[in-house]
Backbone as CSV, one residue per row, in Angstrom:
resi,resn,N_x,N_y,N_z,CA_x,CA_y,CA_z,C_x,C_y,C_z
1,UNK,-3.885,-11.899,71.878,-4.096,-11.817,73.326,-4.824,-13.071,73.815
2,UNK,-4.277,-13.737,74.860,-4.537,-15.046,74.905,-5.773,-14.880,76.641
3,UNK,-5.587,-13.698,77.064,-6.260,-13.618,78.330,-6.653,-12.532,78.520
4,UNK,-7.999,-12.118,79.515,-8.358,-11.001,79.431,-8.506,-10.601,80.916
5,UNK,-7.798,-9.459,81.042,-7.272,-8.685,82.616,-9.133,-8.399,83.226
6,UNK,-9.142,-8.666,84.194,-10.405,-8.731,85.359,-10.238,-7.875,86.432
7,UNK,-8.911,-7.295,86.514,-8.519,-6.449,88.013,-6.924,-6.224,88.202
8,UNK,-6.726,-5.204,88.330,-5.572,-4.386,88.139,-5.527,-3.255,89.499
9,UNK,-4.313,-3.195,90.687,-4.427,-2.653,91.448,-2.813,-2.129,91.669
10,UNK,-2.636,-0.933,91.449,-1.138,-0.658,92.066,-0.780,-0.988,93.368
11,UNK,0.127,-1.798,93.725,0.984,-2.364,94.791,2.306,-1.633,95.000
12,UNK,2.368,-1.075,96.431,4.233,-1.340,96.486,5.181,-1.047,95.352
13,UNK,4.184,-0.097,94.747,5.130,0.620,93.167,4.965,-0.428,91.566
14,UNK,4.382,-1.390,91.992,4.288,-2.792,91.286,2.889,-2.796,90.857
15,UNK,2.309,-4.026,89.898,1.047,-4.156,89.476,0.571,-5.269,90.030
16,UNK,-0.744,-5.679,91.222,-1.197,-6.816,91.138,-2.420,-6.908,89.944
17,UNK,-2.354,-7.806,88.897,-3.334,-8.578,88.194,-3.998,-9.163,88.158
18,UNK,-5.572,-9.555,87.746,-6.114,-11.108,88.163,-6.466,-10.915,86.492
19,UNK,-6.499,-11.996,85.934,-6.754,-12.245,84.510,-7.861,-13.202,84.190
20,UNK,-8.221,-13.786,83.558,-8.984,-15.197,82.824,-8.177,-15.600,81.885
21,UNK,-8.722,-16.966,81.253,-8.278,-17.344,80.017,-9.172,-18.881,80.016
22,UNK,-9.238,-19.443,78.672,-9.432,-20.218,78.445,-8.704,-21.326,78.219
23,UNK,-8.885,-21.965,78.848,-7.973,-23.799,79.410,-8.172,-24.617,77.990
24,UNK,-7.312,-25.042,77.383,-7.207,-26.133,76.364,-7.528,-27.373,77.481
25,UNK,-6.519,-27.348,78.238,-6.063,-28.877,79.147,-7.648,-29.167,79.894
26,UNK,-7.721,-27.732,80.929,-8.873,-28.124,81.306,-10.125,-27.756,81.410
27,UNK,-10.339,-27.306,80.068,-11.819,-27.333,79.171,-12.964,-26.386,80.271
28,UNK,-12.543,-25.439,80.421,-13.302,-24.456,81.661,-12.085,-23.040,81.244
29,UNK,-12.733,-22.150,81.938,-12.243,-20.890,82.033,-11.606,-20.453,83.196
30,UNK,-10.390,-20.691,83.139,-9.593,-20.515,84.480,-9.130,-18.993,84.580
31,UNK,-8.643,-18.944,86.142,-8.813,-17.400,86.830,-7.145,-17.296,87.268
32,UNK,-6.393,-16.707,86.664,-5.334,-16.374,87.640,-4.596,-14.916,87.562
33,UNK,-3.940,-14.895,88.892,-3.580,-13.564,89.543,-1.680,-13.743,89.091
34,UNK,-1.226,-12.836,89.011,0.325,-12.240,88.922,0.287,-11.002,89.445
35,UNK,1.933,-10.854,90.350,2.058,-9.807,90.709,3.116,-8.987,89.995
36,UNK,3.296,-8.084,89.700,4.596,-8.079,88.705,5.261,-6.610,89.681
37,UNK,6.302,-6.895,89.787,7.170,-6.165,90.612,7.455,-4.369,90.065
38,UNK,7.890,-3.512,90.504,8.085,-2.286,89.546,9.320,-2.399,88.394
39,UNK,10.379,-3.464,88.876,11.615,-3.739,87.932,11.395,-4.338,86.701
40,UNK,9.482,-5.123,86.758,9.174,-5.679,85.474,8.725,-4.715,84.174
41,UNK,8.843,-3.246,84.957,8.481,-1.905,83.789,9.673,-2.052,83.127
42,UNK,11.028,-2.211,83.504,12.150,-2.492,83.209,12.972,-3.245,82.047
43,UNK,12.495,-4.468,82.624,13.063,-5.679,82.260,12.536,-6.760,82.593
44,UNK,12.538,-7.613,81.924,12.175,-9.147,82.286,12.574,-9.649,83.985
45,UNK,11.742,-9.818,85.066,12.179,-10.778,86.172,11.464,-11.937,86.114
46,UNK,12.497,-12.506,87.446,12.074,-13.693,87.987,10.484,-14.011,88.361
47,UNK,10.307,-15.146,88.361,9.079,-15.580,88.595,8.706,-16.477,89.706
48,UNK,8.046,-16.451,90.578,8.227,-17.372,92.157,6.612,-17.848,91.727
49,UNK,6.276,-19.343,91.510,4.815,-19.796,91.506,4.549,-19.867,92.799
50,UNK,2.969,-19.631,93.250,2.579,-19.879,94.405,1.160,-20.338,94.162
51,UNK,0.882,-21.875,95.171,0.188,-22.542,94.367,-0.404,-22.998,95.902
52,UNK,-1.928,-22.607,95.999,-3.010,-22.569,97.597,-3.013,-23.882,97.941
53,UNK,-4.087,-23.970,99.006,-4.107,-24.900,99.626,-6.032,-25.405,99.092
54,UNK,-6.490,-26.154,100.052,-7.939,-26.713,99.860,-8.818,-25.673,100.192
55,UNK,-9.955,-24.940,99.335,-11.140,-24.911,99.180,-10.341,-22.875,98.861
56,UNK,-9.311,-22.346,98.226,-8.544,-21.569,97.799,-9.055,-21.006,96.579
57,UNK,-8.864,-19.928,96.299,-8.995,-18.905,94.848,-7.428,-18.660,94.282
58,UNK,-7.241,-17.934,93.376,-6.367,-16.851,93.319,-6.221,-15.756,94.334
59,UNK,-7.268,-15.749,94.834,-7.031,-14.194,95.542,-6.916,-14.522,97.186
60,UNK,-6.731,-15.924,97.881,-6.590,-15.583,99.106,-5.315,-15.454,99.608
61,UNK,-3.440,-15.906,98.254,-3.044,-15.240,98.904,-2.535,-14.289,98.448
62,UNK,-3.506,-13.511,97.339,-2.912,-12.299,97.385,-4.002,-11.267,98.230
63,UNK,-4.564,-11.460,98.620,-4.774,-10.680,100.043,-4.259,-10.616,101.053
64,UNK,-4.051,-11.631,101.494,-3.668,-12.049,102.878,-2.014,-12.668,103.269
65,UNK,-1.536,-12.747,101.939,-0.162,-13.395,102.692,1.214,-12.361,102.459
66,UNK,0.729,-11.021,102.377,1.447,-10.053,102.613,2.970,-9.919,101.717
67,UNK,2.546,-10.540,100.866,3.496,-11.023,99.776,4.115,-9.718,98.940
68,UNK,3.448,-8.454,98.434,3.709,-7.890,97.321,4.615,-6.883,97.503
69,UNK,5.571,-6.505,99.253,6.129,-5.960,99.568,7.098,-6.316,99.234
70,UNK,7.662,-7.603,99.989,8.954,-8.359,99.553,8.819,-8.225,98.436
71,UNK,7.816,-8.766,97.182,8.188,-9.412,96.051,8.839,-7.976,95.215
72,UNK,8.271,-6.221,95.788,8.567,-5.504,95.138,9.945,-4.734,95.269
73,UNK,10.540,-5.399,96.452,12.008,-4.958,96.944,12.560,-6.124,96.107
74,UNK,12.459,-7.132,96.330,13.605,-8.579,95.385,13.370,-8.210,94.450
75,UNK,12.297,-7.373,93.270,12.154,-8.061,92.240,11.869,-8.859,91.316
76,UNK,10.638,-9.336,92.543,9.940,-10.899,91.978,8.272,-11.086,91.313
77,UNK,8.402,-11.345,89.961,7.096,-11.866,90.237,6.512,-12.568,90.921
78,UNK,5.012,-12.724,91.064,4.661,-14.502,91.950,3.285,-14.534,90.959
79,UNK,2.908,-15.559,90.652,1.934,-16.458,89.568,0.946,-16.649,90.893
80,UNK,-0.371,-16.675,91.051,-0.680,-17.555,92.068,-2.199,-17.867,91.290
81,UNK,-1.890,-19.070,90.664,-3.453,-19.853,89.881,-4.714,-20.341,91.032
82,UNK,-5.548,-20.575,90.204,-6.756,-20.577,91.285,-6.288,-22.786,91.365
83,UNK,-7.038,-22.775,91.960,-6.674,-24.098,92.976,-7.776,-25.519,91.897
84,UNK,-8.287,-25.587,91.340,-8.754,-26.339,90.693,-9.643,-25.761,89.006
85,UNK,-10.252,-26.818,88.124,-11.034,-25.937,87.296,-12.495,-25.960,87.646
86,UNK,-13.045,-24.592,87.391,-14.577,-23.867,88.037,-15.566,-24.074,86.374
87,UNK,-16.782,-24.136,87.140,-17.845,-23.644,85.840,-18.624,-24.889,86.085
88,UNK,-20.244,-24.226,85.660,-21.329,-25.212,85.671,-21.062,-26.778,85.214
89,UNK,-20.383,-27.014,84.206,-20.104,-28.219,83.128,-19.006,-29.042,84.331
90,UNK,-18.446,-28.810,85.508,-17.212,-28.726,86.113,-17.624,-29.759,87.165
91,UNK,-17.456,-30.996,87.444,-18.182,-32.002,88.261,-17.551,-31.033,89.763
92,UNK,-18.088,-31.863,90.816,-17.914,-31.291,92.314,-17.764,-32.466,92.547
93,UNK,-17.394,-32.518,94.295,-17.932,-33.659,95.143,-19.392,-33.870,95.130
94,UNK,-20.107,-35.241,95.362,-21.243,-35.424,94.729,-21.926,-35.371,96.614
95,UNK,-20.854,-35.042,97.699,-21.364,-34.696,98.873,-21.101,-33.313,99.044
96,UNK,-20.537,-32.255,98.292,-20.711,-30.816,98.629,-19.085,-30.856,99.587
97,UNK,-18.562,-31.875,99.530,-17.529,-32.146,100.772,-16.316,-31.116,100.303
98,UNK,-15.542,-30.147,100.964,-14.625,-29.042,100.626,-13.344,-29.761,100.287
99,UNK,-12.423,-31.244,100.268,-11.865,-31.783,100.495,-11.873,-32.557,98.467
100,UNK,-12.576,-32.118,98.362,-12.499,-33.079,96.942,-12.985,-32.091,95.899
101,UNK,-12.896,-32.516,94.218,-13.526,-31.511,93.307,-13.243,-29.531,93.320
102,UNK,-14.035,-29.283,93.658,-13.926,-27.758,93.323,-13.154,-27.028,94.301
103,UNK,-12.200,-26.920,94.195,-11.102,-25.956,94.878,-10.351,-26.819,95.735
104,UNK,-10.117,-28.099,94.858,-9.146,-28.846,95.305,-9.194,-30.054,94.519
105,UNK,-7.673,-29.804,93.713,-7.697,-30.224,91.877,-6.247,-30.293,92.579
106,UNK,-6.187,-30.559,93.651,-4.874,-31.830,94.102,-3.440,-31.662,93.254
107,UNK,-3.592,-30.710,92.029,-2.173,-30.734,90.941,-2.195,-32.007,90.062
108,UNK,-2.878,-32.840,90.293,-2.545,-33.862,89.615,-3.542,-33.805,87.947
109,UNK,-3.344,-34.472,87.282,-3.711,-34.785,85.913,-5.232,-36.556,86.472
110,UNK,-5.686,-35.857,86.444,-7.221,-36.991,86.856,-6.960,-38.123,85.815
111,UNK,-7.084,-39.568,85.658,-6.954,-40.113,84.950,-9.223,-41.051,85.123
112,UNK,-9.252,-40.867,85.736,-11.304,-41.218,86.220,-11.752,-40.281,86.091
113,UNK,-13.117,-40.966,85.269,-14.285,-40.421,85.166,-14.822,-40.035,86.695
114,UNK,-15.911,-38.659,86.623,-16.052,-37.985,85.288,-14.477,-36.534,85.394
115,UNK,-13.616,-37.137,86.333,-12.888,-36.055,86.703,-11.863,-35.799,85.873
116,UNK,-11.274,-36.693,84.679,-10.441,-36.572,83.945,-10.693,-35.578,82.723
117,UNK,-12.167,-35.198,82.526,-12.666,-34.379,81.377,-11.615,-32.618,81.947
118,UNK,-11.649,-32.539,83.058,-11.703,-31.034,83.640,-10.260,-31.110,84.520
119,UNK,-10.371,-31.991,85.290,-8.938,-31.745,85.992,-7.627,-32.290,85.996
120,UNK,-6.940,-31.315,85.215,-5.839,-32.033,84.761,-4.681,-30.465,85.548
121,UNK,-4.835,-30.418,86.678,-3.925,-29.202,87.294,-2.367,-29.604,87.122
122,UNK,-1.375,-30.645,87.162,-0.589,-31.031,86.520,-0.114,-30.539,84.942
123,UNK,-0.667,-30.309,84.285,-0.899,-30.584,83.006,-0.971,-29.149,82.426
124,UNK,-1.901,-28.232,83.559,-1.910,-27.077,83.319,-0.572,-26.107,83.670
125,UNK,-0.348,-26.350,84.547,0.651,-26.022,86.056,1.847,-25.977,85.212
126,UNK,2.073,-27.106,84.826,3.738,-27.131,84.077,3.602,-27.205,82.566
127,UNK,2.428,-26.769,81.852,2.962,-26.521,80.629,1.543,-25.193,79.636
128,UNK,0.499,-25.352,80.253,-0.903,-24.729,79.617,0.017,-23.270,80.225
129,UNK,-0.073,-22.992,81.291,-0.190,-21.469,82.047,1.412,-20.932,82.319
130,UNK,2.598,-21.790,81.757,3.598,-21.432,81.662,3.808,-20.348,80.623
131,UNK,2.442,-21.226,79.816,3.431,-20.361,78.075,2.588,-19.275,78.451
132,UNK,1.481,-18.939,78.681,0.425,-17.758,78.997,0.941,-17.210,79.725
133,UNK,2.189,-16.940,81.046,2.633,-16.267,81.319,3.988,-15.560,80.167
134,UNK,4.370,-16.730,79.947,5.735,-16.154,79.126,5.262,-15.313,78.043
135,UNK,4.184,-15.193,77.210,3.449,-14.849,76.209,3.028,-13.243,76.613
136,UNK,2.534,-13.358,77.836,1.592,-12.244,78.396,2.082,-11.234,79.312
137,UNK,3.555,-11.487,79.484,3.981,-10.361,80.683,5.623,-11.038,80.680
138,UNK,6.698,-9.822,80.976,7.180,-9.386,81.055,8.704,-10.620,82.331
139,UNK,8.494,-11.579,81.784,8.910,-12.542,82.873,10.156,-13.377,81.863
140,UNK,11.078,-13.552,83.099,12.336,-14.480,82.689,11.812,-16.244,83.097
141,UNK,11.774,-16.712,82.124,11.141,-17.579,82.158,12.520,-18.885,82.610
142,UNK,13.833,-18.400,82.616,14.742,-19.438,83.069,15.221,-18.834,84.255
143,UNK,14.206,-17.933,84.804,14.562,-17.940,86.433,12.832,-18.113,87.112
144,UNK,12.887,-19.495,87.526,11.574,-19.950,88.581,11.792,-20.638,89.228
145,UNK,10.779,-20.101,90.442,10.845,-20.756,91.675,9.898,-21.131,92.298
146,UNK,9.238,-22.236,93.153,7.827,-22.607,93.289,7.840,-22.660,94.452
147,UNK,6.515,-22.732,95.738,6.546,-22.589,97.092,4.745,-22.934,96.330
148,UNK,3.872,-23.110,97.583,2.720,-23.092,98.358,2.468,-23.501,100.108
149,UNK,1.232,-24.267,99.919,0.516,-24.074,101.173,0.066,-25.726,101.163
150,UNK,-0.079,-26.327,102.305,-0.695,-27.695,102.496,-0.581,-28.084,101.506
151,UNK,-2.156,-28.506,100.549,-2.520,-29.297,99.331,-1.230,-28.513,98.390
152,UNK,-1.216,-26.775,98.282,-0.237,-26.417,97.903,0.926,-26.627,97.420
153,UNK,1.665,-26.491,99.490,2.472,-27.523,99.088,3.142,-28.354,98.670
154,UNK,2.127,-29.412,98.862,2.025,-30.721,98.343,2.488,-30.268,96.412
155,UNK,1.639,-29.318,95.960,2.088,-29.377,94.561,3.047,-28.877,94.279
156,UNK,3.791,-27.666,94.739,4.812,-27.463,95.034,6.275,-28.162,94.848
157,UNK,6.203,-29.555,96.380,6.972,-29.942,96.166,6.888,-30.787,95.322
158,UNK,5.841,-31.303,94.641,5.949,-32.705,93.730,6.212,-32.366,92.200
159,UNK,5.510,-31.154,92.035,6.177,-30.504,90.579,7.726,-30.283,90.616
160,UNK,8.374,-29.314,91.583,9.583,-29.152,91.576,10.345,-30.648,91.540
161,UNK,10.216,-31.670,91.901,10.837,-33.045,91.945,10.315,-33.869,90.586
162,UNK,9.364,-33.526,90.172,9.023,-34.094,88.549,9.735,-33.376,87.474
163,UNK,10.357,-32.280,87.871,10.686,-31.256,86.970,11.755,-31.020,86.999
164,UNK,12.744,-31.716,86.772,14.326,-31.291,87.261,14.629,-30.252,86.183
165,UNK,15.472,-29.553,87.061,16.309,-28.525,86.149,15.064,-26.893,85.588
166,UNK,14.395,-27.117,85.710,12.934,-26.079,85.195,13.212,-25.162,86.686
167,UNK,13.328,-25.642,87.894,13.288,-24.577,89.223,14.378,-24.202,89.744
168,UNK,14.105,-22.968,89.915,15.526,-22.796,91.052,15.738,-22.988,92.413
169,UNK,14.692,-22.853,92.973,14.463,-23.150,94.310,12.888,-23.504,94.045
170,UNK,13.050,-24.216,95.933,11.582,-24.567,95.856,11.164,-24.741,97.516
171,UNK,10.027,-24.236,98.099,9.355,-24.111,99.464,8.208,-24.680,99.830
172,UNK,8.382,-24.576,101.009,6.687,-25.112,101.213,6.112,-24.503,102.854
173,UNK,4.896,-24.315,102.757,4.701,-23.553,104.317,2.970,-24.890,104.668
174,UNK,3.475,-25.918,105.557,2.475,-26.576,105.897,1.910,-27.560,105.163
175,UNK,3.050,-28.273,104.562,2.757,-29.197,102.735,2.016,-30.676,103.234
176,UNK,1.081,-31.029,102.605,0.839,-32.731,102.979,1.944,-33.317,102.051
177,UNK,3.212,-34.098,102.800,3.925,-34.662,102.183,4.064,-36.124,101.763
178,UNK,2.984,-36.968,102.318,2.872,-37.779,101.487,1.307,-37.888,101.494
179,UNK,0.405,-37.624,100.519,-0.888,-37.871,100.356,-0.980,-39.213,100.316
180,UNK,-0.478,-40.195,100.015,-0.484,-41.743,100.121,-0.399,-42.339,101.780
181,UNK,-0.703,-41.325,102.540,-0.430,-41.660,103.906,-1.368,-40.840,104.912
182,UNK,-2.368,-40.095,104.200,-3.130,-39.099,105.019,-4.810,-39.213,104.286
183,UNK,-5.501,-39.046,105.018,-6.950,-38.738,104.559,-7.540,-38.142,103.478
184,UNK,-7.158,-36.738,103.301,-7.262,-35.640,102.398,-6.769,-36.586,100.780
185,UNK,-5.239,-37.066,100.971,-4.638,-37.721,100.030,-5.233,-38.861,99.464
186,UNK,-5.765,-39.965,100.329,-6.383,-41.056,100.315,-7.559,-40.607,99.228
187,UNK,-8.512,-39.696,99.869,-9.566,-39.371,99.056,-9.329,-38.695,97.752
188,UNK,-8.246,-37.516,97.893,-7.740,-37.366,96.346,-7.572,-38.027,95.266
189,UNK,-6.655,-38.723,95.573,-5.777,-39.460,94.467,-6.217,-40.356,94.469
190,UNK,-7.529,-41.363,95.573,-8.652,-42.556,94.847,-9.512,-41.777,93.909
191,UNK,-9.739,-40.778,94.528,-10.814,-40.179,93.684,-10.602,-39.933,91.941
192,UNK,-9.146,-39.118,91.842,-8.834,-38.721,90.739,-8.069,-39.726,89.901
193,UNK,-7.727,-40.688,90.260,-6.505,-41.613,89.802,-6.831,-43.142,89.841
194,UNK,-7.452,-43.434,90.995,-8.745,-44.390,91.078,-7.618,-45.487,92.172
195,UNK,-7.984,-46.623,91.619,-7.668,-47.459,93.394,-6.150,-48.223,92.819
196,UNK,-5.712,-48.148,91.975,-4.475,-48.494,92.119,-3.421,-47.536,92.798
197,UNK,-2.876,-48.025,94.228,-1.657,-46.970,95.132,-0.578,-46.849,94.329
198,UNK,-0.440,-47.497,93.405,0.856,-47.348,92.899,1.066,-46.183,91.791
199,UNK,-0.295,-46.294,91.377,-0.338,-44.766,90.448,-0.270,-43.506,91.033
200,UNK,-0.576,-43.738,92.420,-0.120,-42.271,93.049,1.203,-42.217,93.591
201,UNK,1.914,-42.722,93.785,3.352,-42.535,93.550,4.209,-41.383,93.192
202,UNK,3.356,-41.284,92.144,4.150,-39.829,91.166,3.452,-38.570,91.431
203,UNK,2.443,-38.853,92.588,2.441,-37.222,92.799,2.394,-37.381,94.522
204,UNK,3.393,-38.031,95.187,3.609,-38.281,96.667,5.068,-37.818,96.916
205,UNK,5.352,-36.691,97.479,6.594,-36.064,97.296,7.657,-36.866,98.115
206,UNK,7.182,-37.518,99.256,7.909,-38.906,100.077,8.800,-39.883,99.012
207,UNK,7.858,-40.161,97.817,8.115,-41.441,97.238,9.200,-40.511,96.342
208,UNK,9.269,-39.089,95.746,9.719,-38.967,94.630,10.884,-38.377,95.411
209,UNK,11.033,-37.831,96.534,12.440,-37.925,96.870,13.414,-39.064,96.930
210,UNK,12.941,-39.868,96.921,14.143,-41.070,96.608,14.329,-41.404,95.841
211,UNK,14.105,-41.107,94.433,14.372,-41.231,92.732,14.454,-39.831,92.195
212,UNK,14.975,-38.474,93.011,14.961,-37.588,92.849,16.152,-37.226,91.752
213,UNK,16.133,-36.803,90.303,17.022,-36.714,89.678,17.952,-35.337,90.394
214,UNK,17.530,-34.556,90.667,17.965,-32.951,91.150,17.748,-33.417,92.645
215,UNK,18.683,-32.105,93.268,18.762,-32.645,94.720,18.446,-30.628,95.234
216,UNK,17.546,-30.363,94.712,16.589,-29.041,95.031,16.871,-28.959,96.701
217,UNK,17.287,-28.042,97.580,17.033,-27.721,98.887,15.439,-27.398,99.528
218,UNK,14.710,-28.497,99.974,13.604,-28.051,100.179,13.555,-27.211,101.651
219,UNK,12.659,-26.268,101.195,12.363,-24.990,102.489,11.397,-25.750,103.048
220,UNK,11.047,-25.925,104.101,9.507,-26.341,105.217,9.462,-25.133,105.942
221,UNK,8.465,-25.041,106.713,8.187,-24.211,107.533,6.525,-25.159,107.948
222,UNK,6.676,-25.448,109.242,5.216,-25.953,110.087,5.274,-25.714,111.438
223,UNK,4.053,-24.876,111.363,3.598,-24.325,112.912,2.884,-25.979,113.279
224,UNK,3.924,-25.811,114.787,3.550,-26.769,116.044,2.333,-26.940,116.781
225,UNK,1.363,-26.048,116.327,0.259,-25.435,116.815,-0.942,-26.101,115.736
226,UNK,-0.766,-26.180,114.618,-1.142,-27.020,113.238,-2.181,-27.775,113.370
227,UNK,-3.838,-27.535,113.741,-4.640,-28.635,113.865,-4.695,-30.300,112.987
228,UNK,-4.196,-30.115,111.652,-3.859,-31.158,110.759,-2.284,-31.414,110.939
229,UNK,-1.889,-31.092,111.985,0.046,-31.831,112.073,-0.158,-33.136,111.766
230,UNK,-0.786,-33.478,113.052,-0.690,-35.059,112.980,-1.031,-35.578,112.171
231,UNK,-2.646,-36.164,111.667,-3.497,-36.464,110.819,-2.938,-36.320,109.500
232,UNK,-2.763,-35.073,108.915,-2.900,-34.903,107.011,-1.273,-34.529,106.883
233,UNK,-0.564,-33.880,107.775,0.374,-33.105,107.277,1.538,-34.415,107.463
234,UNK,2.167,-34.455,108.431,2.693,-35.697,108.914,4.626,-35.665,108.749
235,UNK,5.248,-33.633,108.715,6.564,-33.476,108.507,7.201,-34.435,108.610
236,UNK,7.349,-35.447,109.840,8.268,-36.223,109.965,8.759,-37.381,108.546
237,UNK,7.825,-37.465,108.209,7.540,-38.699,107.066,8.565,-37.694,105.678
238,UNK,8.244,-36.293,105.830,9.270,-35.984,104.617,10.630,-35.822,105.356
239,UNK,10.872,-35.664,106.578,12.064,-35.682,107.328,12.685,-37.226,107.210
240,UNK,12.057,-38.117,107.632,13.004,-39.476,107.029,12.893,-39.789,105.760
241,UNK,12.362,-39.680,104.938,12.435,-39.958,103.326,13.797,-38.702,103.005
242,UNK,13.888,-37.616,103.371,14.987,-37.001,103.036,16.316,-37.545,103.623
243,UNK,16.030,-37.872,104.789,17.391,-38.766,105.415,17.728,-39.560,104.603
244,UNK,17.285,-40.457,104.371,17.463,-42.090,103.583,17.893,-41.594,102.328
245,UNK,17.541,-40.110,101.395,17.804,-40.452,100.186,18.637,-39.474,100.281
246,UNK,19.459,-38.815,101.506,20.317,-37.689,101.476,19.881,-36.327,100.610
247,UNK,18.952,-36.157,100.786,18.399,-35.335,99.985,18.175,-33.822,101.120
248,UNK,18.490,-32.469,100.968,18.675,-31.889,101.989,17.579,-31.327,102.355
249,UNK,16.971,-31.128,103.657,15.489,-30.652,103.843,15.980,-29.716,105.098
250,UNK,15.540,-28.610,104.704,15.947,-27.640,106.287,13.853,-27.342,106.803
251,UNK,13.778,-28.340,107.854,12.115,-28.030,108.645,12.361,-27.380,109.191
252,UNK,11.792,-26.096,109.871,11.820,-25.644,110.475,10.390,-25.365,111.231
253,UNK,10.193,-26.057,112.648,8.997,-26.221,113.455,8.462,-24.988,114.059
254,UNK,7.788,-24.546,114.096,7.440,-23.134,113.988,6.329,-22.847,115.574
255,UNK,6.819,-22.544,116.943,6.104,-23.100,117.338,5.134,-21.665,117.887
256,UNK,4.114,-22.403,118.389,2.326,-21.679,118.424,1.617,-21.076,117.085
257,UNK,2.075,-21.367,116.103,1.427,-21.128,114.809,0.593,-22.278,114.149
258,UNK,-0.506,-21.995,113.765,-1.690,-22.793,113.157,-1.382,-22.827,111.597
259,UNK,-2.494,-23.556,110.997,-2.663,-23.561,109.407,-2.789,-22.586,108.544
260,UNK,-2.868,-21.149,109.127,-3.675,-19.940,108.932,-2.192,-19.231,107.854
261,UNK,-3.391,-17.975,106.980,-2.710,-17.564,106.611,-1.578,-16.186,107.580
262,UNK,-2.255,-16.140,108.571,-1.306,-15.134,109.291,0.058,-16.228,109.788
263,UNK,-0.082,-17.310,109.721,1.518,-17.881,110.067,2.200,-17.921,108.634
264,UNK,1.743,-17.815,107.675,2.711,-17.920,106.495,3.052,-16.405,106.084
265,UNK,2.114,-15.530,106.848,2.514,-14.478,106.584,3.880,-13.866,107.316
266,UNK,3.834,-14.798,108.696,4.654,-14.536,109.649,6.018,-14.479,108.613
267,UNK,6.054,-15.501,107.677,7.317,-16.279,107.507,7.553,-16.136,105.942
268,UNK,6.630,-15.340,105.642,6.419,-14.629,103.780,8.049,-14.663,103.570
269,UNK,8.575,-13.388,104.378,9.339,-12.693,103.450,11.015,-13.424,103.300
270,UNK,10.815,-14.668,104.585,12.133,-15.746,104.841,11.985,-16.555,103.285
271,UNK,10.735,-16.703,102.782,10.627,-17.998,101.661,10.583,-16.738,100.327
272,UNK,10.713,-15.690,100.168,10.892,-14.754,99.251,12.093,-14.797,98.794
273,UNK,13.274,-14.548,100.088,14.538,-13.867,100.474,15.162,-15.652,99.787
274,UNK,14.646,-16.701,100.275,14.986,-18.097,100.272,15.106,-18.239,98.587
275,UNK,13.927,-17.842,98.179,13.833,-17.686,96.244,14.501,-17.034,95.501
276,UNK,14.957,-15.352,95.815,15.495,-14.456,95.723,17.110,-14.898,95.930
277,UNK,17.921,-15.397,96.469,19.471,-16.065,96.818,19.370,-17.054,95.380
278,UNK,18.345,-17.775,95.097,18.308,-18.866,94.165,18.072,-18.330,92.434
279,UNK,17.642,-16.928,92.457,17.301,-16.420,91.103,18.151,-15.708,90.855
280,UNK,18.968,-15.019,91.656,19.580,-13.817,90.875,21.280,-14.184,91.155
C-alpha cells in the first residue's frame, strides 16, 4: 500500500477520497483527492485529471465545482492533486506573496535553488502519481483526460502538448496561456527555472502549440467578466498561436462570469460531457 486514505465520503452513488503519500520526486508528503464513479465497483474507468489554480488544495474543487454528479452519470473518475509540495522543510515565497512557492508549484520541474529540492510538479504530474493511481484504484489507465483552472490550466494545457498520445482530450476553464507573457508567469518560471526565457518555452502552451506533435482539440472556456483577462490570462494570444499553427481551439467567451469557482461550475458538466465523447 503505497498511500494512506484521510477521508472517504459517499457521493452520487460513487466514492470521493482524499489520500496522502509520500513523494520520491518531491521529497514532502503530498495530499491528493479521487473521485471514483459507482461503475468503478464494476470495472476499471476512465480517468479525467483536474489540476487548480494559485493558492488551491485538493479539496477546493472538490467542494465547489460540482463535479461528482456528472462524473457519476459518465462514469468518470477525476484525480484532483493538491497544487504544489507542503511541509515545514518546503521553501515558500520569502515575501509570504500567494503567487509563488506554496500552492503554486506552476507544474513545472524547478531547475533553482532552493526550489528544485521540492518542486518538481511536472515530474510528479506525469509520472510519480500516475503509477499511484494505477496501483491504488480501479482506473483505465489508457483512457485520460486532463482539464484545470488558470495556473491549472496552464498545466493542463502544457502537459497534454508535452505528452502526445498519453490524453484523450484536454480543457481548460480560465488558463494563463502563455506565462512568458504575463506577471504571475514572469515570476514563476524566473523564479523556478531562473532568467534564461528560453528555458521556459517548454512549459508556455503558446510556444508548444506550434511544435505540437498531436493536434489535441483544445476546450477554453473564459468569463468576459475575468478580473485577470487582460493582465495574466491574455485568450487571445492562445487564439493566434492556434491560428498560425492550425491547431484547433474552440474559446468560448463566457460573458458576465469572473475567475470564481461558481463560473466553472456553471460550465462543469459541458467539459465532463467534452471528456466523456473522447473516452468511451
Amino acid at each position: 500500500m503505497q498511500i494512506e486514505r484521510t477521508g472517504s465520503n459517499v457521493s452520487f452513488g460513487g466514492e470521493q477520497v482524499q489520500f496522502t503519500h509520500k513523494s520520491a520526486v518531491n521529497k514532502c508528503t503530498m495530499t491528493c483527492s479521487i473521485y471514483l464513479p459507482p461503475q468503478a465497483a464494476i470495472a476499471p474507468v476512465p480517468v479525467v485529471w483536474w489540476l487548480s489554480g494559485l493558492t488551491c488544495t485538493d479539496q477546493n474543487f472538490v467542494t465547489k465545482a460540482g463535479a461528482q454528479g456528472y462524473a457519476a452519470e459518465l462514469g468518470l473518475a477525476i484525480v484532483a492533486p493538491d497544487t504544489s509540495p507542503r511541509g515545514e522543510h518546503v521553501p515558500d515565497d520569502p515575501d509570504g506573496a500567494y503567487d509563488f512557492g506554496l500552492g503554486a508549484g506552476f507544474y513545472v520541474d524547478a531547475t533553482e535553488q532552493p526550489w528544485a529540492e521540492n518542486y518538481n510538479m511536472y515530474s510528479y504530474l506525469t509520472n510519480e502519481l500516475p503509477d499511484i493511481i494505477a496501483a491504488e484504484f480501479p482506473i483505465d489507465m489508457e483512457r485520460q483526460a486532463i482539464f484545470g483552472h488558470s495556473m491549472g490550466g496552464h498545466g493542463a494545457l502544457t502537459i497534454a502538448l508535452k505528452n502526445p498520445g498519453r490524453f484523450k482530450s484536454v480543457s481548460a476553464f480560465a488558463p494563463i496561456v502563455s506565462p512568458l507573457r504575463c506577471p504571475w508567469g514572469e515570476k514563476a518560471l524566473g523564479g523556478y527555472l531562473g532568467k534564461d526565457r528560453a528555458a521556459w518555452a517548454q512549459y508556455d502552451a503558446c510556444a508548444l502549440v506550434a511544435k505540437a506533435q498531436e493536434k489535441l482539440p483544445l476546450l477554453v472556456d473564459q468569463g468576459d467578466a475575468d478580473d485577470f483577462l487582460e493582465n495574466q490570462l491574455k485568450p487571445h494570444l492562445l487564439e493566434e498561436a492556434c491560428a498560425a499553427a492550425d491547431h484547433r481551439l474552440i474559446l468560448r467567451m463566457q460573458p458576465g462570469y469572473d475567475h470564481s469557482y461558481y463560473f466553472m461550475a456553471s460550465f462543469m458538466g459541458d467539459h465532463l460531457r467534452h471528456h466523456a465523447e473522447a473516452l468511451f
